[in-house]
C-alpha atoms as one frame of an Amber mdcrd trajectory, in Angstrom:
protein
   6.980  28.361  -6.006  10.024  27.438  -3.765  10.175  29.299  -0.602  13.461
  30.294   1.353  13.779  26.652   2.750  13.532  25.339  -0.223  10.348  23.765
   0.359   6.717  23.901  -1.762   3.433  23.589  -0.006   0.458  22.123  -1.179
  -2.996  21.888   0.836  -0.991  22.888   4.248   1.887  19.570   3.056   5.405
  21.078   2.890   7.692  18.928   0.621  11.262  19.738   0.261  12.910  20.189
  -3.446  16.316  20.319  -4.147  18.080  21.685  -7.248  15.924  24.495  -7.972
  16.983  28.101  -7.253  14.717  30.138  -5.043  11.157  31.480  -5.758  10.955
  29.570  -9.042   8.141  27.544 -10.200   8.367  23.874  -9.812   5.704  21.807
 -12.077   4.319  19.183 -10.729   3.055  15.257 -11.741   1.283  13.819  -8.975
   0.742  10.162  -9.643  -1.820   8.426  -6.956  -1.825   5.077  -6.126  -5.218
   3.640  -4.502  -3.752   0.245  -3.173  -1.076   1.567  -1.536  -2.751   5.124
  -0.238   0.395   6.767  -1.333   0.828   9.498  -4.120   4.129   9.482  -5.763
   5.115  13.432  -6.416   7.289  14.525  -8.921   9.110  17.618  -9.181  10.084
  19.054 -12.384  12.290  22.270 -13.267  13.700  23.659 -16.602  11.843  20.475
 -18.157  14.141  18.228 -16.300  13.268  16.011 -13.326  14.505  17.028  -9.754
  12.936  14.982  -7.264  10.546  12.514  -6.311   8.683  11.630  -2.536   5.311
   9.706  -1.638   3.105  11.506   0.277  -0.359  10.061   1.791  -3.308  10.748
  -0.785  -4.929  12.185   2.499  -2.421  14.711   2.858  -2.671  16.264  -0.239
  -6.496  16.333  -0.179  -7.335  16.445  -3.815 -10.825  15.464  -4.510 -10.243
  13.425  -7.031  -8.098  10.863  -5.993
């Protein structure tokens, strides 16, 4: 959910989103990428895609990455 500062959190990792009105759900598609030790995170509203950032598979902590 989108907080006042337009921002989502996710295992103590706030990412920013843009284009999304506030407290609405965001769905995300986390795609990791072993080689480069970056996860690609994309944000998606009303079925339409609003933003994108790479974040450090350690920093989301998801066990299975």
């Amino acid at each position: 959910m989108v907080n006042a500062y337009r921002k989502i959190s996710i295992s103590n990792t706030e990412l920013s989103v843009s284009g999304v009105p506030l407290r609405e759900r965001v769905f995300l598609r986390i795609v990791p990428d072993k080689k480069s030790g970056l996860a690609e995170v994309r944000f998606w509203y009303n079925d339409k895609l609003v933003g994108i950032q790479k974040v450090k598979n350690e920093d989301l902590n998801i066990p299975n990455f």
